[in-house]
C-alpha positions in Angstrom: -52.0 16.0 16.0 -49.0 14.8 17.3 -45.9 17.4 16.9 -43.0 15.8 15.1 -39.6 15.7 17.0 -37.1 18.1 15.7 -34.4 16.1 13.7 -31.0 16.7 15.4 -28.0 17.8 12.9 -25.0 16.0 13.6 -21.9 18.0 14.8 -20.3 20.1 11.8 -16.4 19.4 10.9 -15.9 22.7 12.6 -18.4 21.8 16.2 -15.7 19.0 16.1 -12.9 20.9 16.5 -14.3 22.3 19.8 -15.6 18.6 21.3 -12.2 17.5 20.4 -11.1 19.9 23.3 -13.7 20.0 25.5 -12.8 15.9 24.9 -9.4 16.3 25.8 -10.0 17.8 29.6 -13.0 15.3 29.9 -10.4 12.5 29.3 -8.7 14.4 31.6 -11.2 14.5 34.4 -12.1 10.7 34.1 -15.2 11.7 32.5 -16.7 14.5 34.7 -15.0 18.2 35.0 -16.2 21.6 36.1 -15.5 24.5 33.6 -16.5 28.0 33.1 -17.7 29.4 29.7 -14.9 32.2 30.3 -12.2 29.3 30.6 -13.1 26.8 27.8 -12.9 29.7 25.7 -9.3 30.3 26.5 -8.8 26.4 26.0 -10.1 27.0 22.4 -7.9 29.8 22.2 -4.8 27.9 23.3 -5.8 25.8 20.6 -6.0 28.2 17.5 -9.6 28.1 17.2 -11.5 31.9 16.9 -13.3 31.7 20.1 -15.1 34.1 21.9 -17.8 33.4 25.3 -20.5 34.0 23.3 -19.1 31.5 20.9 -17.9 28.6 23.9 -21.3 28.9 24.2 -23.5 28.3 21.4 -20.9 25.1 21.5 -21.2 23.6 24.5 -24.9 23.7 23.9 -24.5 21.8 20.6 -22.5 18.9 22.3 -25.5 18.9 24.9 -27.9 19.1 22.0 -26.6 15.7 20.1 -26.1 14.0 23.1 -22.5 13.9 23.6 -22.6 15.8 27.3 -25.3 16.8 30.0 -24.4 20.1 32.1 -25.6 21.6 34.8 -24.6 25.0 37.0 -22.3 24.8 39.9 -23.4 27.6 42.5 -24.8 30.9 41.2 -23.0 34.1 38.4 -20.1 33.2 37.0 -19.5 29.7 38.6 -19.0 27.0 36.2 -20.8 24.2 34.9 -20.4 20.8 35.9 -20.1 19.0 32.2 -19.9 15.3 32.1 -19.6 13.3 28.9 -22.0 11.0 28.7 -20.2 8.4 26.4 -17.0 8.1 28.7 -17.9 4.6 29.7 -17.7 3.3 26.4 -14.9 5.7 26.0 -12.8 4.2 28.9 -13.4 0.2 28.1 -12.4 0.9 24.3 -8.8 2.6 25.7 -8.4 0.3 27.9 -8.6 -2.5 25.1 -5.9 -0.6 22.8 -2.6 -1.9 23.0 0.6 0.7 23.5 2.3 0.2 20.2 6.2 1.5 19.5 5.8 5.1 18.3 7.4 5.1 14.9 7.5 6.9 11.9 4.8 9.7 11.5 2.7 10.0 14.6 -1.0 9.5 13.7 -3.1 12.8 14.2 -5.3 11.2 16.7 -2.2 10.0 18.5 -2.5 10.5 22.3 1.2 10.2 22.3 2.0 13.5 20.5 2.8 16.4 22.1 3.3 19.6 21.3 6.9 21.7 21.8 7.1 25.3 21.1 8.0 24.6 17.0 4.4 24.1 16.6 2.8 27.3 18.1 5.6 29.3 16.1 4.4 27.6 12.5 0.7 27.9 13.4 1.1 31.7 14.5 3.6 32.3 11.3 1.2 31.0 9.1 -1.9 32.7 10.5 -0.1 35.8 10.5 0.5 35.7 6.7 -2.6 34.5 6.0 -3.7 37.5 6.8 -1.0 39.6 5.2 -0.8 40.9 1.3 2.7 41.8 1.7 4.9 38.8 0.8 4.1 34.4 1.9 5.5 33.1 4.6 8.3 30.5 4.0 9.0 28.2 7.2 12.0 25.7 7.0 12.0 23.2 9.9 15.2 21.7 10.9 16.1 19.0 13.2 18.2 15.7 13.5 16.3 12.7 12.4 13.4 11.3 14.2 13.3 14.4 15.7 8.8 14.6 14.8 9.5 16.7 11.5 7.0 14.6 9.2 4.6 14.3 12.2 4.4 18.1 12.9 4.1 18.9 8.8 1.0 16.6 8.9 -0.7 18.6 11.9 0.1 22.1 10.4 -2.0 20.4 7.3 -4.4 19.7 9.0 -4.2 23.1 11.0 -4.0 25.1 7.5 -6.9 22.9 6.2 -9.7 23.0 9.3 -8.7 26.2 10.5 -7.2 28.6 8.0 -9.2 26.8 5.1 -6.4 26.6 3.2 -5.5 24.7 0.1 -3.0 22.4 1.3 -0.4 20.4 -1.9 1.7 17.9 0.1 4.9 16.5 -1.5 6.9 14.1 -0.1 10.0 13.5 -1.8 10.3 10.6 -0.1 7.6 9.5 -1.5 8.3 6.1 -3.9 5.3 6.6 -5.4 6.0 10.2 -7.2 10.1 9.8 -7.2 12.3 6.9 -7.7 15.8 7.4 -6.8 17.8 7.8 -9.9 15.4 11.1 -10.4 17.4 12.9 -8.0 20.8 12.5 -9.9 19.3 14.9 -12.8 17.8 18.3 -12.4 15.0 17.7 -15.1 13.9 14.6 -14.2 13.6 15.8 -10.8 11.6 19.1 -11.3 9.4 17.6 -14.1 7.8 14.8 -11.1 8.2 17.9 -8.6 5.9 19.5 -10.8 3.7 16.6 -11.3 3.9 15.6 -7.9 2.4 19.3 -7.3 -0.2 19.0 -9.6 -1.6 16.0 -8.4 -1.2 17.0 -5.1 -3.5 20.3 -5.2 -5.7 18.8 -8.0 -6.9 15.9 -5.0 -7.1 18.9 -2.2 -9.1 20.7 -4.2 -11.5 17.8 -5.1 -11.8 16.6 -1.6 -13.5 20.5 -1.1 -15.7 19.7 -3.9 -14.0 22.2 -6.3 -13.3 21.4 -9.9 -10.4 24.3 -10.7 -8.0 22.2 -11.9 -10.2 20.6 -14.1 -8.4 20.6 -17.5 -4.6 20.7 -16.7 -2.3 20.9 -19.7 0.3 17.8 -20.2 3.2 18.4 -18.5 5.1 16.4 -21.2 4.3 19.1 -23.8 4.8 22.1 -21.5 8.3 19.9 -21.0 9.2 20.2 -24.9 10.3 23.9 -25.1 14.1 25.4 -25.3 13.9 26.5 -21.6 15.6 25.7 -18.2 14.3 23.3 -15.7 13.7 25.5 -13.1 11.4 28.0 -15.5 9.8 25.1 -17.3 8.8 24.1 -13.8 8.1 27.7 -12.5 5.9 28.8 -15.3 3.6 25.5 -15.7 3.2 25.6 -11.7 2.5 29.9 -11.8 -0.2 29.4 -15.0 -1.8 26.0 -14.5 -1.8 25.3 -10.3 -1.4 28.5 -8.7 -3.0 31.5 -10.7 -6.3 29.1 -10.8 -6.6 28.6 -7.3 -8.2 31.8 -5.9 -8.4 30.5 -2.2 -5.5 30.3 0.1 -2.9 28.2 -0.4 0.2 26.2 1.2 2.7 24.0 -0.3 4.3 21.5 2.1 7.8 19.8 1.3 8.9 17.2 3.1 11.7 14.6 2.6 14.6 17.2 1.6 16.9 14.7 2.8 16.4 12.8 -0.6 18.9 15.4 -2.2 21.0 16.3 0.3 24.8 15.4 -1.5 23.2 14.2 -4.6 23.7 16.1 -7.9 20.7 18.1 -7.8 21.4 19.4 -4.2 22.5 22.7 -4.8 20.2 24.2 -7.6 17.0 22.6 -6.1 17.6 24.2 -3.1 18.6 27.5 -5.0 15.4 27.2 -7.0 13.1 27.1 -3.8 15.2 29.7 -2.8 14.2 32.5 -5.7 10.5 31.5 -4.7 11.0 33.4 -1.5 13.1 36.2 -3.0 11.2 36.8 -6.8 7.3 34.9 -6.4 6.3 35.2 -2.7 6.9 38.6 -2.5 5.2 42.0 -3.6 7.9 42.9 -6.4 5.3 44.3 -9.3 1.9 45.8 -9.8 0.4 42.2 -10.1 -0.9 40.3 -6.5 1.0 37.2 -5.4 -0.4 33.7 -6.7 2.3 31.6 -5.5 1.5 29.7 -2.2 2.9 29.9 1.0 5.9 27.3 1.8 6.6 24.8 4.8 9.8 22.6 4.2 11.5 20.0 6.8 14.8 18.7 6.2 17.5 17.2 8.5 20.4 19.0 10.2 22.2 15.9 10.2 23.4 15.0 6.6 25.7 18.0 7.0 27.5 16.6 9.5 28.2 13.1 7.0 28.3 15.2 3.7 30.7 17.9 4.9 28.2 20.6 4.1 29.3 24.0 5.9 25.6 25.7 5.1 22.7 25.4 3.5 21.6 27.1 0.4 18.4 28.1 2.1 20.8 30.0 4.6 18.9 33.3 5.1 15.5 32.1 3.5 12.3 32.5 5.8 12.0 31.8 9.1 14.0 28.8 10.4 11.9 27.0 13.0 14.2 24.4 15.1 12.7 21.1 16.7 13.8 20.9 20.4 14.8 17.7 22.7 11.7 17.1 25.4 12.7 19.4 28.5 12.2 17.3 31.8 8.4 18.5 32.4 8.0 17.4 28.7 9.0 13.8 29.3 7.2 13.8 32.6 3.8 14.7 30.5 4.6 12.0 27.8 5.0 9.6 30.2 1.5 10.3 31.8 0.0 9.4 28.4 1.9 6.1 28.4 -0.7 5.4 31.6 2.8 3.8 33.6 1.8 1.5 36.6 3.5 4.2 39.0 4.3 8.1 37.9 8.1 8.3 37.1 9.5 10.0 40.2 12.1 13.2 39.1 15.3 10.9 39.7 13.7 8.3 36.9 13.1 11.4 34.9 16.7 12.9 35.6 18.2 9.3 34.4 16.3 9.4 31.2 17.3 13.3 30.4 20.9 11.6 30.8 20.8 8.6 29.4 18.9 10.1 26.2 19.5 13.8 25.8 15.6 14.2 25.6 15.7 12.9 22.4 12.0 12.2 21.2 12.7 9.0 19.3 14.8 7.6 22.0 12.2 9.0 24.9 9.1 7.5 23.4 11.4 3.9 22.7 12.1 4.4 26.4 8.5 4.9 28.0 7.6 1.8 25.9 9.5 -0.4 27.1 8.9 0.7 30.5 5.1 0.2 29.8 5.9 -3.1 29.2 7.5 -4.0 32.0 11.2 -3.4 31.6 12.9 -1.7 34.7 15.1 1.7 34.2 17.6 -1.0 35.5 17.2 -3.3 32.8 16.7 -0.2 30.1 20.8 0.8 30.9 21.9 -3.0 30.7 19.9 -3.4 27.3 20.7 0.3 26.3 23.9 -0.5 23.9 23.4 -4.3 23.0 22.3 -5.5 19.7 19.1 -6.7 20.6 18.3 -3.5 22.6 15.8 -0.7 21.6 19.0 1.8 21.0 20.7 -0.4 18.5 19.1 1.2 14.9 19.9 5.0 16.7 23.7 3.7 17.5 24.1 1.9 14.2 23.1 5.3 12.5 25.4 7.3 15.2 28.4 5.0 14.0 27.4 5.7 10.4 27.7 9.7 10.7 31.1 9.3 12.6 32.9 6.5 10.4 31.5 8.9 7.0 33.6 12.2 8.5 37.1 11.6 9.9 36.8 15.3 11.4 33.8 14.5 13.2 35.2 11.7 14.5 38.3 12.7 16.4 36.5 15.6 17.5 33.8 13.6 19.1 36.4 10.9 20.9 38.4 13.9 22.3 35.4 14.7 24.0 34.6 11.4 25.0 37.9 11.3 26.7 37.4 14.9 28.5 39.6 16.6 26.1 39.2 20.1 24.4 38.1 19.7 20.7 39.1 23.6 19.3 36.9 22.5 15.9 33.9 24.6 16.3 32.7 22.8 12.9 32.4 19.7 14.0 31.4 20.2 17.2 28.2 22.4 15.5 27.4 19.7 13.4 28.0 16.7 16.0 25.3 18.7 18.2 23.1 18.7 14.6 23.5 14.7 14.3 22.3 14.8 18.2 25.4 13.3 19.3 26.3 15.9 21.6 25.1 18.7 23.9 26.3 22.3 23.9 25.7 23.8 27.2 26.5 26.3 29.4 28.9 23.9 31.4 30.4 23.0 28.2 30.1 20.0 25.4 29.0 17.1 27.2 28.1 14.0 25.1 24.8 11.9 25.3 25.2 8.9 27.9 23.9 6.6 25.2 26.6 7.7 22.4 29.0 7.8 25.3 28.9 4.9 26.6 28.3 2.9 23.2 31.4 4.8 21.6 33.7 4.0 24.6 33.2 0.2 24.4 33.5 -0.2 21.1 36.0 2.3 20.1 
């Protein structure tokens, strides 16, 4: 009697997670690399996944066990094995199909282009930590100019909270046209009652995506909207008793699109009212256990520069996490994934830095054009004309300095080499990305600078 062939289970979500690194070195190595099980457990490491040798193990022989790699041992003891992927062919004539696209907007999760500064390993390990603390919620605010890969990194600590952590993840955008049309940010009520619907719908999808049914019979909002109290407790107590006491597993709310009420109306006590989450519902301040989820927020440094906002309201409030420019290594790596004809040489590199600050928006704009054939030479000539791949960034430089008269004198006194004693505006110039403060002193972008000084 002929023995029937074992069936072979697919890969599990979480046997993914550790082909999508072993991927990521095989892409690497063309295909073909030689690794130790000592090593690719660090890589998982480096990568927040629980990993131990035993564990690299059991893993590698999965991916050899559905067909993804073959292995075999280099040498003798602790050598490694010689791992090749078995699909890289197909691999390697799909890539090489794909056209490079401008990087815009959010940066996809399977984006080779994204790369990772040190605001990322600082949210993952914040969150982690608290996670696995009883003790209060972590609450993370991540600042940064504009286009600075806010969005793009709140959508990859999702995904980190939700694969790794196994999280409950609410994401609100408010942004978003679909939960918040823009006269709702001129009235506090308005505002918190789609806040708190936006919430609601938010966690009531995350949860059915996991196949739980918690949030199953949710009160109208409407009705719980009809009582003789304040916005921000109407809001507070239908989120505590209907979303977040429910929800026994661990859980993060994600904010993005803060921006929507900077200098608006609502500003001030919005910002206040995330603000008592931290101080009175995050933390141990009774007998009973906290319910209330952790809280990641991004907003933009640079609205304070145009609104002539000293501070924030959140001054104080959790930990602050700032998005960096790309250091000179950084744009060097980026600029490998843009697969250039020829490696940019440390000069090329050093005129980029310059022209850009290491902005991320205006690096990625940079190696695009450059991977479609534009010269550095031609990248400076087109830098500042309208039909160059600057002009939206300029337009919206011009913008911030014609909306603050302070901001602009200070800026064209250091255009011109002068000393500009208004520590103000010079802090919130650097927070519009404008300028550079440095131990040499305040030096202005090339781009800004040489824009602002032909059309001033």
């Amino acid at each position: 009697m002929a023995v029937k062939p074992k069936k072979v289970e697919p890969l599990t979500a979480e046997e993914e997670e550790y082909w999508n690194v072993l991927q990521s070195e095989l892409i690497n190595g063309k295909g073909s690399i030689c690794i130790s099980q000592s090593n690719f457990t660090k890589l998982c490491q480096e990568n927040s996944l629980n990993c131990s040798t035993a564990t690299a193990r059991r893993k590698l022989l999965r991916m050899q066990e559905v067909g993804l790699i073959s292995m075999e041992r280099e040498g003798k003891g602790n050598n490694p094995y010689k791992i090749n992927w078995l699909g890289y062919g197909d691999y390697n004539k799909l890539e090489a199909s794909k056209e490079v696209t401008p990087l815009t907007g959010t940066v996809p999760l399977d984006s080779p282009l994204y790369l990772k500064r040190d605001a990322d390993e600082v949210c993952m390990q914040k969150l982690k930590a608290g996670a696995s603390r009883e003790g209060s919620r972590p609450f993370i605010r991540i600042r940064a100019p504009k286009q600075m890969g806010k969005s793009s990194l709140l959508r990859r600590i999702q995904y980190f909270l939700e694969r790794q952590l196994n999280h409950v993840v609410g994401f609100v955008d408010l942004a978003s046209d679909e939960d918040f049309y823009p006269d709702v940010f001129n009235d506090l009520d308005r505002l918190l009652y789609q806040f708190t619907s936006a919430i609601a719908k938010s966690f009531s999808e995350a949860l059915k995506t996991r196949g739980v049914n918690a949030l199953k019979d949710l009160p109208d909002i409407q009705e719980y909207w009809q009582n003789n109290l304040t916005p921000q407790l109407k809001c507070a107590n239908y989120l505590n008793d209907n979303i977040f006491l429910p929800i026994k597993q661990s859980k993060t709310l994600i904010i993005d699109g803060i921006d929507e009420i900077l200098g608006k109306p609502t500003q001030d006590p919005f910002l206040k009212f995330l603000r008592s989450w931290n101080e009175k519902r995050m933390k141990v301040v009774s007998q009973a256990p906290i319910v209330w989820p952790s809280v990641v927020i991004a907003y933009s440094t640079e609205p304070y520069s145009i609104l002539g906002i000293r501070g924030s309201v959140l001054q104080n409030v959790g930990t602050v996490v700032e998005l960096k420019e790309f250091s000179k290594n950084q744009i060097q790596e980026l600029s490998t994934k843009y697969e250039l004809t020829q490696p940019l040489s440390e000069s090329e590199v050093d005129f980029l830095m310059k022209l850009t600050g290491g902005h991320p928006a205006l690096i990625n704009q940079s190696l695009y054009q450059i991977s479609q054939g534009m010269t550095l030479t031609q990248l400076e000539h087109k830098a500042i004309q309208p039909d160059g791949p600057f002009w939206d960034d300029l337009s919206r430089a011009r913008e911030v300095l014609e909306n603050n008269d302070n901001l602009s004198r200070c800026f064209h006194k250091i255009l011109k080499g002068e000393i500009c004693n208004d520590d103000l505006a010079k802090f919130q110039l650097a927070k519009a990305g404008l300028i550079k403060i440095e131990d040499d002193g305040v030096n202005a972008i090339a781009l800004y600078q040489r824009y602002f000084q032909e059309h001033h």
